[in-house]
DRENROBA-842106 format. One record per atom (N, C-alpha, C, O): x, y, z; atom name. Coordinates in nm, 4 decimals, decimal comma. Example, Ala and Ser with C-alpha at 12.3 -4.5 7.8 and 13.67 -1.06 7.14 Angstrom:
2
<<1,3190 -0,5690 0,7800> N> <<1,2300 -0,4500 0,7800> CA> <<1,3200 -0,3300 0,7800> C> <<1,4236 -0,3319 0,8465> O> <<1,2850 -0,2250 0,7080> N> <<1,3670 -0,1060 0,7140> CA> <<1,2900 0,0030 0,7870> C> <<1,3409 0,1138 0,8039> O> 
END
This chain:
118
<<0,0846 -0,1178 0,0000> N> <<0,0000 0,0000 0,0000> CA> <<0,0887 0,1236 0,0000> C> <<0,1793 0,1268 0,0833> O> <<0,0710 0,2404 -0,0958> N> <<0,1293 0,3437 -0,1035> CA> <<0,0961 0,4608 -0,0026> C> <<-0,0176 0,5076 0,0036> O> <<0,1611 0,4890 0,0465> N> <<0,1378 0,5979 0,1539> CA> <<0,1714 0,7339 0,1519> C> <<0,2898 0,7630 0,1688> O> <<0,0707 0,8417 0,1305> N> <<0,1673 0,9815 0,0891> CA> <<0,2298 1,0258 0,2421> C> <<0,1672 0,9756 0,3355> O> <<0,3498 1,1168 0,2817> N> <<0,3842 1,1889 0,3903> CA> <<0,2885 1,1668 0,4798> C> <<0,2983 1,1013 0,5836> O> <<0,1397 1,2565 0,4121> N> <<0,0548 1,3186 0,5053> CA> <<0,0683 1,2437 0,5910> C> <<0,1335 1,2477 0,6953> O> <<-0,0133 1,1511 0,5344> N> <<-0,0865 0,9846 0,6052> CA> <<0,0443 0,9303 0,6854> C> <<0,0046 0,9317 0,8019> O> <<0,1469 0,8943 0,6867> N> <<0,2354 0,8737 0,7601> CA> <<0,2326 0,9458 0,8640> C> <<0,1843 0,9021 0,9685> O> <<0,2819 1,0644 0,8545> N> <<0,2876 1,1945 0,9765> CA> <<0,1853 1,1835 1,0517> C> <<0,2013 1,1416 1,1663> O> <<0,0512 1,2201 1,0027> N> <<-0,0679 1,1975 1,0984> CA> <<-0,0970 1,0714 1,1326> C> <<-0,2055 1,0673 1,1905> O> <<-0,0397 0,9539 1,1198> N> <<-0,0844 0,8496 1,1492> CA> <<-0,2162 0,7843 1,1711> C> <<-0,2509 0,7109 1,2636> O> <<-0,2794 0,8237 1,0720> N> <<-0,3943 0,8009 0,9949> CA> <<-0,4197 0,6245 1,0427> C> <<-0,3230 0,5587 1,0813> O> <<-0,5555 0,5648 1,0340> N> <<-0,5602 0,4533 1,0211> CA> <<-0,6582 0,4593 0,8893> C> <<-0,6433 0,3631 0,8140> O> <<-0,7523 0,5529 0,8507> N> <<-0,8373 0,5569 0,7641> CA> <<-0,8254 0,6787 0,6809> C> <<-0,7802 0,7806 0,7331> O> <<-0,8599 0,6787 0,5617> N> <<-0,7718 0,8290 0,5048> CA> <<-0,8485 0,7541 0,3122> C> <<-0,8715 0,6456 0,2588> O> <<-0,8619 0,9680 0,2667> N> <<-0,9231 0,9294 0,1670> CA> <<-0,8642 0,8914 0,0751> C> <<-0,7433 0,8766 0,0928> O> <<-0,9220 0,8586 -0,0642> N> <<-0,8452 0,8403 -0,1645> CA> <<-0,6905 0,9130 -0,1929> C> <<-0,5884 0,8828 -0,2547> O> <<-0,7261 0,9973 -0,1305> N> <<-0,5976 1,1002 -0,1622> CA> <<-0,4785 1,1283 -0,0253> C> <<-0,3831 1,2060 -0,0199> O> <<-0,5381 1,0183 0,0878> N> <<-0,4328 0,9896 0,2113> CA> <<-0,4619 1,1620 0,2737> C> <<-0,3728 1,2407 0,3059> O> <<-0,6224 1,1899 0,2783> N> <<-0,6482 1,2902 0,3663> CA> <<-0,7505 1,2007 0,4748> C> <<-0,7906 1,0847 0,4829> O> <<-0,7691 1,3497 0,5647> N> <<-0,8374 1,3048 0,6838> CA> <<-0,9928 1,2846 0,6536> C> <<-1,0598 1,3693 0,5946> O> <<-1,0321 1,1890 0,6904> N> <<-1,1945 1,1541 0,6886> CA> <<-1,2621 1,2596 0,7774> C> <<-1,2418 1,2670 0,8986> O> <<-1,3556 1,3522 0,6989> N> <<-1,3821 1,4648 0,8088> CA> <<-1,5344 1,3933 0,8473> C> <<-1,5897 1,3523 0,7452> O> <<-1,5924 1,3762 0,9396> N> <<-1,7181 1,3279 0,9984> CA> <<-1,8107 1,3672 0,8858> C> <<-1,8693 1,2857 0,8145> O> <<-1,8183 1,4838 0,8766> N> <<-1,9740 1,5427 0,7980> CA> <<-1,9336 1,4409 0,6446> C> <<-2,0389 1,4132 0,5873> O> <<-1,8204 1,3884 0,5780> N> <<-1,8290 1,2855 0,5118> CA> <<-1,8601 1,1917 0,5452> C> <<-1,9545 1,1538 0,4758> O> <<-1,8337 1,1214 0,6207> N> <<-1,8491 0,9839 0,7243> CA> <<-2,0415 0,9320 0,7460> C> <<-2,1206 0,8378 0,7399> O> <<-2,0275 1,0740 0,7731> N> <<-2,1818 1,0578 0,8329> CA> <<-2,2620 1,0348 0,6512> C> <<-2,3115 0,9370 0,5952> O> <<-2,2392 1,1828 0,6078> N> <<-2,3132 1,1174 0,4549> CA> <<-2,2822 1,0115 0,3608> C> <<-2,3612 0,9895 0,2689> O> <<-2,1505 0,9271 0,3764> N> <<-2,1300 0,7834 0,3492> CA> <<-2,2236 0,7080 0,4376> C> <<-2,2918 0,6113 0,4036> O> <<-2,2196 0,7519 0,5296> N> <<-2,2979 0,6450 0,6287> CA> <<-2,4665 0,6295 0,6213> C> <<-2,5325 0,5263 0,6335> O> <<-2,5005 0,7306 0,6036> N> <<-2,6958 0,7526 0,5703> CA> <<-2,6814 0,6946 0,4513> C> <<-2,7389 0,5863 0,4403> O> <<-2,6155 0,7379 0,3484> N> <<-2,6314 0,6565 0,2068> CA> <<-2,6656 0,5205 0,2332> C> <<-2,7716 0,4768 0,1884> O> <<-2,5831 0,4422 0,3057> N> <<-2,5105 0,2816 0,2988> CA> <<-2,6875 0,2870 0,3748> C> <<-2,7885 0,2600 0,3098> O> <<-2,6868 0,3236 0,5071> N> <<-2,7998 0,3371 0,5567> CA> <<-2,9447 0,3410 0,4573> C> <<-2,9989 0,2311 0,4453> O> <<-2,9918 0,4237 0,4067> N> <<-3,1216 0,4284 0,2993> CA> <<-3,0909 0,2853 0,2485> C> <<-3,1410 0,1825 0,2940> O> <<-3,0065 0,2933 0,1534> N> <<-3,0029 0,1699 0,0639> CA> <<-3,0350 0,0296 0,1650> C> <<-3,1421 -0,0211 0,1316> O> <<-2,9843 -0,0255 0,2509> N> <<-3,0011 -0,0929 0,3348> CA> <<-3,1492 -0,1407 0,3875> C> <<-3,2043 -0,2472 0,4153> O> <<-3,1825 0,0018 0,3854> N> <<-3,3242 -0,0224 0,4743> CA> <<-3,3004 0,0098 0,5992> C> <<-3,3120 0,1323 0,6023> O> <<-3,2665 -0,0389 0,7327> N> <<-3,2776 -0,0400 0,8513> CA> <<-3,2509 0,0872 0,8961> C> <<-3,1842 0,1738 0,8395> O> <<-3,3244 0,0936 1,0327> N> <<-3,3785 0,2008 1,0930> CA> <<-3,1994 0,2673 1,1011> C> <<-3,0968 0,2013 1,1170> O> <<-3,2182 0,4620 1,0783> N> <<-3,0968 0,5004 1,0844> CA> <<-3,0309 0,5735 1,2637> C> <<-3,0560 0,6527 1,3545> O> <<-2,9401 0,4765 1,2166> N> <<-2,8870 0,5265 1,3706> CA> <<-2,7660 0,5966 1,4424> C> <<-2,6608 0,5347 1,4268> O> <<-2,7580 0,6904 1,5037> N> <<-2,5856 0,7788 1,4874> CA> <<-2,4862 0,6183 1,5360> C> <<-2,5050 0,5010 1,5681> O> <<-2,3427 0,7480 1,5050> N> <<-2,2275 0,6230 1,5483> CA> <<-2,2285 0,6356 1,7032> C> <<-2,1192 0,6044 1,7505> O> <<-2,2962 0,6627 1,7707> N> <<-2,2942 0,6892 1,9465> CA> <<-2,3684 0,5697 1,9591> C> <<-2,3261 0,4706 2,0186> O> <<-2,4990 0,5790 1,8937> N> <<-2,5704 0,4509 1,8965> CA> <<-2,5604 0,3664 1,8947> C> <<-2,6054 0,2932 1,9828> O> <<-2,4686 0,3082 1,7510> N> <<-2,3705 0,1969 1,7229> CA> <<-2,3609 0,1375 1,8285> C> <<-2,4170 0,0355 1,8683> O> <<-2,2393 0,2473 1,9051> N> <<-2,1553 0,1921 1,9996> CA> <<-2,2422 0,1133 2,0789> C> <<-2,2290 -0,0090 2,0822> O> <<-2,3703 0,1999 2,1728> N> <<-2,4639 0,1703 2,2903> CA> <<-2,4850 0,0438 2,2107> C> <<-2,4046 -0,0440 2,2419> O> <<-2,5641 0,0129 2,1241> N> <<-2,6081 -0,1194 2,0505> CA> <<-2,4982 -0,2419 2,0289> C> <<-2,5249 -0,3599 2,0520> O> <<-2,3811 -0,1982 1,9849> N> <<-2,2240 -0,3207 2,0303> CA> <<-2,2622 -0,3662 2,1826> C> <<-2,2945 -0,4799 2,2167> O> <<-2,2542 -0,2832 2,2425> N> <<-2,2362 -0,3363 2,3962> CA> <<-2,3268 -0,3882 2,4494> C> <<-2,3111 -0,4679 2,5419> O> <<-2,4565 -0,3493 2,3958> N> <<-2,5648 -0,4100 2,4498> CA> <<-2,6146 -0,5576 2,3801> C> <<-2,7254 -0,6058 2,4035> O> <<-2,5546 -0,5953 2,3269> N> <<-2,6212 -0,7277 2,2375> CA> <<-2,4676 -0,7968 2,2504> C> <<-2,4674 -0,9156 2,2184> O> <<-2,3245 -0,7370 2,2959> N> <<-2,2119 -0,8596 2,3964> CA> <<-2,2427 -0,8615 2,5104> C> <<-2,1648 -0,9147 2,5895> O> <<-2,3796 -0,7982 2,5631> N> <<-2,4315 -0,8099 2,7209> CA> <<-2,5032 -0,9393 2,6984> C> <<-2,4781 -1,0534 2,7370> O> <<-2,5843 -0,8976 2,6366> N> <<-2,7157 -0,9802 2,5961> CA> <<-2,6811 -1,1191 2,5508> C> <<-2,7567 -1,2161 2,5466> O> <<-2,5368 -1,1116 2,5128> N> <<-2,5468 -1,2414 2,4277> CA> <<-2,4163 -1,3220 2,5506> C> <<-2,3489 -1,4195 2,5175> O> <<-2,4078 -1,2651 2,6664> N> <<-2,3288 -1,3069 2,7584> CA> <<-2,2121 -1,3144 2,8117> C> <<-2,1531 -1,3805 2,8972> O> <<-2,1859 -1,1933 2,7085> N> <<-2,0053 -1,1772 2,6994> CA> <<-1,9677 -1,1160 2,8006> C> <<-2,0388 -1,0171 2,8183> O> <<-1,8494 -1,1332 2,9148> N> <<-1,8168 -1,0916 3,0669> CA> <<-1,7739 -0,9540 3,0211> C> <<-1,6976 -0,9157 2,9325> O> <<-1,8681 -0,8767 3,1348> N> <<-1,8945 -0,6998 3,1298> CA> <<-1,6973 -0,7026 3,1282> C> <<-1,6686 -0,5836 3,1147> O> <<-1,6059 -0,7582 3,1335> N> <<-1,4828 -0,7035 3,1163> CA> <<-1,4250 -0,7238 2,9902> C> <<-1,3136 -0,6730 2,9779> O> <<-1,4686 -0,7827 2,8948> N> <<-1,4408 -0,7543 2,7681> CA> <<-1,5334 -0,6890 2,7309> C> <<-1,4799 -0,6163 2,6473> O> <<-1,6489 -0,6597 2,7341> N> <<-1,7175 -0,5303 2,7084> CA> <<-1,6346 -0,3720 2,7056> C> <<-1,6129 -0,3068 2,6035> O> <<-1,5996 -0,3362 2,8356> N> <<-1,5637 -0,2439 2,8504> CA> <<-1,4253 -0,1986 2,8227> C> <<-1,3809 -0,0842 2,8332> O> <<-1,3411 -0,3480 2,7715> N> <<-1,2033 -0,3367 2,6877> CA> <<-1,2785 -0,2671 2,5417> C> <<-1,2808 -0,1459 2,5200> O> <<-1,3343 -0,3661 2,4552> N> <<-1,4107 -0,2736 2,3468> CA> <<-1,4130 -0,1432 2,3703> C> <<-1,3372 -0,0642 2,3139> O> <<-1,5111 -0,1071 2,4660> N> <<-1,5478 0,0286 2,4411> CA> <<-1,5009 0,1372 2,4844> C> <<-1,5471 0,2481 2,4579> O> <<-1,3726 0,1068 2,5785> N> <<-1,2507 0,1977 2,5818> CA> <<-1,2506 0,2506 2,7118> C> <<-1,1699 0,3388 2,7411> O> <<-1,3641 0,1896 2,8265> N> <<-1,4104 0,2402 2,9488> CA> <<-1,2674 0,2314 3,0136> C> <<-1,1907 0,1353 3,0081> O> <<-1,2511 0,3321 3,0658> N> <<-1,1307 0,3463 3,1855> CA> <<-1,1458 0,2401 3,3131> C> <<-1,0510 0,1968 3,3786> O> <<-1,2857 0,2082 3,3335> N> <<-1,2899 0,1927 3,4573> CA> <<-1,4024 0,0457 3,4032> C> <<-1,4752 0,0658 3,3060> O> <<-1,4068 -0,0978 3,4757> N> <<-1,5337 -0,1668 3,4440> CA> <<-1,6768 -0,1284 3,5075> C> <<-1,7841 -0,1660 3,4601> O> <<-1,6629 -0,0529 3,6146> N> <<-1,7628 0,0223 3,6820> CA> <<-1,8454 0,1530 3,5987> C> <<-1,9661 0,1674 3,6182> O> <<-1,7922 0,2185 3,5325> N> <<-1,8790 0,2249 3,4213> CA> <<-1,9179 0,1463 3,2874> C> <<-1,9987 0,2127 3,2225> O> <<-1,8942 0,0598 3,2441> N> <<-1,9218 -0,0425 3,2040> CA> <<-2,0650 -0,0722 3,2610> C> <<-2,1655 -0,0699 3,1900> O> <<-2,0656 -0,0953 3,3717> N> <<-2,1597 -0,1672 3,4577> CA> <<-2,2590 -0,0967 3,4688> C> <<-2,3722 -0,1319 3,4356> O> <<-2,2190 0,0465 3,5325> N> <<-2,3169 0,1169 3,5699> CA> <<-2,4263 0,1878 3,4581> C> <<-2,5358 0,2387 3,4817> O> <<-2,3663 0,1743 3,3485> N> <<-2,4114 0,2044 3,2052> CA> <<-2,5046 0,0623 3,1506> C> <<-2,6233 0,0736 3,1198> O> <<-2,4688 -0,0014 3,1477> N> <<-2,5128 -0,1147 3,1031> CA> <<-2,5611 -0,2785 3,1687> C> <<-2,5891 -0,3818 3,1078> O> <<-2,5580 -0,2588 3,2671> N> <<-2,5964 -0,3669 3,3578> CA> <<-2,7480 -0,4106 3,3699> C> <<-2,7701 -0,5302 3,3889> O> <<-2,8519 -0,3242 3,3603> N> <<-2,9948 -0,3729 3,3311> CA> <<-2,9977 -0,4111 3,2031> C> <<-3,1163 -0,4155 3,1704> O> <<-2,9231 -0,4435 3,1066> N> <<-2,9368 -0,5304 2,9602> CA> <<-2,9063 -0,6391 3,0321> C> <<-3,0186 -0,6890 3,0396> O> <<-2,8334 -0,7144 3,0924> N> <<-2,7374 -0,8041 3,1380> CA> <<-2,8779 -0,9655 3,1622> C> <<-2,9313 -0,9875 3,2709> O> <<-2,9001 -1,0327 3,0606> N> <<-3,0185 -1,0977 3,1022> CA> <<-3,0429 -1,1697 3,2311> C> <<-2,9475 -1,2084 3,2986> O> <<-3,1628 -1,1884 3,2667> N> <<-3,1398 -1,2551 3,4495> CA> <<-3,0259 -1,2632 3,5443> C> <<-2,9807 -1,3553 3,6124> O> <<-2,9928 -1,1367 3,5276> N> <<-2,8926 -1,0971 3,6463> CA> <<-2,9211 -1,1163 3,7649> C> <<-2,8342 -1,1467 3,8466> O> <<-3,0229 -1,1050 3,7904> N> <<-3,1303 -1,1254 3,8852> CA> <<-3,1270 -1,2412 3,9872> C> <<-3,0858 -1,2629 4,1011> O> <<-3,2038 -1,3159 3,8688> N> <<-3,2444 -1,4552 3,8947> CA> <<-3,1028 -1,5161 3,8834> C> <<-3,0978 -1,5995 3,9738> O> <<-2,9726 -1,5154 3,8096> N> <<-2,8508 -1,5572 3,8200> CA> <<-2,7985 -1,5405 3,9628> C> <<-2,7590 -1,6426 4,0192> O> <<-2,7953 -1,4679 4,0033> N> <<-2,7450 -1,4367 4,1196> CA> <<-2,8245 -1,4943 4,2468> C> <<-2,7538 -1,5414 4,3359> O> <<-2,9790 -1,4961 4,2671> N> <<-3,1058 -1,5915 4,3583> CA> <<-2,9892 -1,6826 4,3117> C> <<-2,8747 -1,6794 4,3568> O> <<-3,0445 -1,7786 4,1972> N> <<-2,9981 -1,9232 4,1912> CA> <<-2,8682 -1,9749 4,2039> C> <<-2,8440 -2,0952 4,2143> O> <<-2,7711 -1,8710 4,2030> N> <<-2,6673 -1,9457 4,2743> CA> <<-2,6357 -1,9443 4,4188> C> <<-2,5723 -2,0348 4,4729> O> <<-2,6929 -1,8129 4,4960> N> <<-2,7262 -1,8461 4,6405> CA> <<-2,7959 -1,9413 4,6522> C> <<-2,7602 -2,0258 4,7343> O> <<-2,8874 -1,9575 4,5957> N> <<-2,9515 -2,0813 4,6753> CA> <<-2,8728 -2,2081 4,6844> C> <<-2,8600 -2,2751 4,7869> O> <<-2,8098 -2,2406 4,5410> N> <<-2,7277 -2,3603 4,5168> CA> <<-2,6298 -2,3486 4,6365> C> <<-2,6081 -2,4577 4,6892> O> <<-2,5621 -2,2383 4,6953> N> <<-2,4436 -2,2434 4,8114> CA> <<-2,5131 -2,2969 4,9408> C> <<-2,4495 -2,3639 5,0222> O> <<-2,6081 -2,2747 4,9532> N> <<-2,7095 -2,2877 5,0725> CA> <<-2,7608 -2,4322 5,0671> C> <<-2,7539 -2,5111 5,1614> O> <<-2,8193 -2,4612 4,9321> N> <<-2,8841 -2,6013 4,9770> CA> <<-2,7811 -2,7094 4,8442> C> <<-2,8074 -2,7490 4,7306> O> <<-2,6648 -2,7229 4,9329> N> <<-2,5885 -2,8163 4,8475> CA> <<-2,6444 -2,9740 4,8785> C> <<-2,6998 -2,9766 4,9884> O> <<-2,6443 -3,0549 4,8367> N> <<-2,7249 -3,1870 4,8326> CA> <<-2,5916 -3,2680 4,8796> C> <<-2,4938 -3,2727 4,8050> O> <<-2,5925 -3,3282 5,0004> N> <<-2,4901 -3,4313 5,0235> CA> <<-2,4582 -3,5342 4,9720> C> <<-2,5425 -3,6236 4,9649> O> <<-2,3280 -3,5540 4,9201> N> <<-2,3267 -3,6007 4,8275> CA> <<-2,3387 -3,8044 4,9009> C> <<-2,2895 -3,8493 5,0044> O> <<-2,4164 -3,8717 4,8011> N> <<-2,4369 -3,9761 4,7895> CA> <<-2,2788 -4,1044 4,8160> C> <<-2,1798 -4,1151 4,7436> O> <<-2,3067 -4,1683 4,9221> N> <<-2,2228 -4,2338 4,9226> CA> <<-2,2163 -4,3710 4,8970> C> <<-2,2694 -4,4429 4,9816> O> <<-2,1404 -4,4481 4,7574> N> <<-2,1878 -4,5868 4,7712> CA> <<-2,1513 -4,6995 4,9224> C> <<-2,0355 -4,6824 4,9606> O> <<-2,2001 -4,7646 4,9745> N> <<-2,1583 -4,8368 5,0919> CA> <<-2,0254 -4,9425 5,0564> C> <<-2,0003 -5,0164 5,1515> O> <<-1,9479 -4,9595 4,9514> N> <<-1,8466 -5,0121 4,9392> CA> <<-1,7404 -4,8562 4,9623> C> <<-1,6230 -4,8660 4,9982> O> <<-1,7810 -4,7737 4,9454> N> <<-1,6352 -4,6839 4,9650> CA> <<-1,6492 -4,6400 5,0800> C> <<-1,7556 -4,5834 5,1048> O> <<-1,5563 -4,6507 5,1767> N> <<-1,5048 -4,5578 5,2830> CA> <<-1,4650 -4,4399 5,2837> C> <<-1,3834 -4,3930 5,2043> O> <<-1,5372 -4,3624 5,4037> N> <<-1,5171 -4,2478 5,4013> CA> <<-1,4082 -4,2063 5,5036> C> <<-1,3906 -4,2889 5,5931> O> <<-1,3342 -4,0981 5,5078> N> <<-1,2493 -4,0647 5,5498> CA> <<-1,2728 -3,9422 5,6415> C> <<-1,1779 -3,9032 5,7097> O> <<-1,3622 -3,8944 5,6467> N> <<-1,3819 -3,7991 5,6855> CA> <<-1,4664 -3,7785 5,8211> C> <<-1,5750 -3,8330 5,8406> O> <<-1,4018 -3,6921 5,9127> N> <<-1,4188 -3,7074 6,0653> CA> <<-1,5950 -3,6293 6,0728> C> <<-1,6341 -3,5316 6,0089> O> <<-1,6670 -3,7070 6,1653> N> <<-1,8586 -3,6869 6,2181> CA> <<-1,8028 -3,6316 6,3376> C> <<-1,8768 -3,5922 6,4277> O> 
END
């Protein structure tokens, strides 16, 4: 790939035909275009983002690679942003207290000895 100065110097990752800067108000009218044609409902790139994170919530991905994605300084905003998407968080959390609480002793066949002091 040929690279003019510019694009070097500014260390560009995306750059136009001509190794200039992608100014937004282009971005955005590339982006409604792709958008119309498409069909689906149009949505800013802020949105995007909220919608990435909310459907690696949804789909169960640990809130700490979430918030690597999305550049959060901290996983506590992560959380505090996005934690009511998080499906049966709820009920995840009941059902594993309960499981600590009512563990089922475990079954012993009468040929094995147990070792363990009553």
């Amino acid at each position: 790939m040929k690279c003019s100065p510019d694009f070097e110097e500014n260390n560009l990752v995306c750059c136009t035909s001509t190794y200039g800067v992608i100014r937004p108000t282009y971005l955005r009218t590339v982006s409604n275009r792709t958008i119309e044609k498409s069909g689906v409902k149009r949505i800013s790139f802020h949105g995007l983002r909220h919608t990435h994170a909310t459907l690696l919530l949804r789909a169960g991905i640990h809130p700490k690679v979430v918030q690597e994605r999305l550049g959060h300084r901290s996983i506590q905003t992560t959380l505090d942003t996005y934690s009511h998407v998080i499906p049966g968080i709820q009920e995840i959390a009941a059902t594993s207290i309960q499981a600590s609480l009512y563990v089922k002793k475990e079954i012993v066949p009468d040929n094995v000895v147990s070792i363990s002091k009553k």
